[in-house]
N, C-alpha and C positions, 0 to 999 in steps of 0.2 A: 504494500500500500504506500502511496505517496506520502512521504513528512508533511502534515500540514503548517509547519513552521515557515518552511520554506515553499510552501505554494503561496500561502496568505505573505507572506516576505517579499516573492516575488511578483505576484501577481499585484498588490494593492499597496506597496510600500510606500509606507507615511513617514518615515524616519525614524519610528517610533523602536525600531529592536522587533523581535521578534515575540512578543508574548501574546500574539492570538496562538499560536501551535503550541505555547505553554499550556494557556488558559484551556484550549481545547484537548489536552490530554489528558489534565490534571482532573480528579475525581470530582464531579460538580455536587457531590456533597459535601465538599469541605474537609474533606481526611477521616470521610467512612460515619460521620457524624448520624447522618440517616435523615436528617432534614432539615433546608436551608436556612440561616441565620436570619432572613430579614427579607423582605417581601423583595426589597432591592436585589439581592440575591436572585431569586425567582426566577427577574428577568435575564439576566447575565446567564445564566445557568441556561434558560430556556433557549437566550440567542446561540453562545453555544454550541447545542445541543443541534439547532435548526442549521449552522451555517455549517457543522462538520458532516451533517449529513448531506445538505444542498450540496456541498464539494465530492460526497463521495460519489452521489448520483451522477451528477454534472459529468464526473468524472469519467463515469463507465460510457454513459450517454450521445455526448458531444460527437465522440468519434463517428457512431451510427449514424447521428443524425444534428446536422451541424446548425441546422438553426435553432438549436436549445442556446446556442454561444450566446444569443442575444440574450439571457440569463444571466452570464458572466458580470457585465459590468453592473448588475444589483445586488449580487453577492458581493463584489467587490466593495462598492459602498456602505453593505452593511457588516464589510470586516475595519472599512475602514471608521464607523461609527462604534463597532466594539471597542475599536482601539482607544478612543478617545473616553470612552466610559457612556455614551449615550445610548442604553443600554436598549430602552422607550422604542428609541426608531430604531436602533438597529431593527428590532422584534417585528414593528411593525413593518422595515422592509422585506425581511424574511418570508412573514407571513404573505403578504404580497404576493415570493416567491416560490413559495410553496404551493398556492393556491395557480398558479403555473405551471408549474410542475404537476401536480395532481392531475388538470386537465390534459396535458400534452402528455400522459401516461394513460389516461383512460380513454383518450382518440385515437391514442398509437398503442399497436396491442405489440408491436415488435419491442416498446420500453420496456424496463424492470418496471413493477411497482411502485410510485413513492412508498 
C-alpha cells in the first residue's frame, strides 16, 4: 500500500511537514483509549478516517477509470484543511466526496464498492 505521508506530502504540500500520514496512521482513538476526548476530536478523527479511505479508493480507481481524477483536487483540499486544523470543512469537503464516490460506484458496476 502507498505511505500516505508521502502521497498527502506530495500531492497537497503546504509546507506544513508531513503529519496528515502521521495523523492518519496513528490510532484515532487516542492510544486505545476507546472513545474520543472531545466532540473536536470526533471530527478530526472522522476526517481522517474519510480522507485515508477516499485515497485508498481513488487509488485503486483512477487507473480504471480516469475521470474519478476530477476527485483529486477535493481531496487535496481537504488534506490541505486537515493540515491547518479546520477540521469542520475538511468533513464537510469529504463528505461532499464521498457522496461522489458512492454515486460513481453504484452507476459503475466495474468500481469497488465505497
Amino acid at each position: 500500500m502507498t505511505d500516505l505521508g508521502a502521497w498527502s506530502s506530495s500531492a497537497a504540500d503546504t509546507g506544513h511537514g508531513n503529519r496528515f500520514g502521521q495523523a492518519a496512521t496513528s490510532s484515532p482513538w487516542g492510544g486505545g483509549v476507546g472513545m474520543p476526548s472531545s466532540p473536536g476530536e470526533v471530527s478530526r478523527t472522522q476526517c481522517a478516517a474519510l480522507l485515508v479511505r477516499a485515497h485508498a479508493w481513488l487509488e485503486r480507481v483512477v487507473p480504471q477509470m480516469l475521470e474519478m481524477n476530477g476527485l483529486v483536487p477535493l481531496v487535496t483540499r481537504a488534506v490541505q484543511l486537515y493540515r491547518t486544523g479546520d477540521y469542520a470543512e475538511c468533513y464537510a469537503v469529504m463528505n461532499g466526496v464521498s457522496q461522489g464516490i458512492a454515486l460513481a460506484a453504484a452507476v459503475a458496476p466495474v468500481l469497488p464498492p465505497w
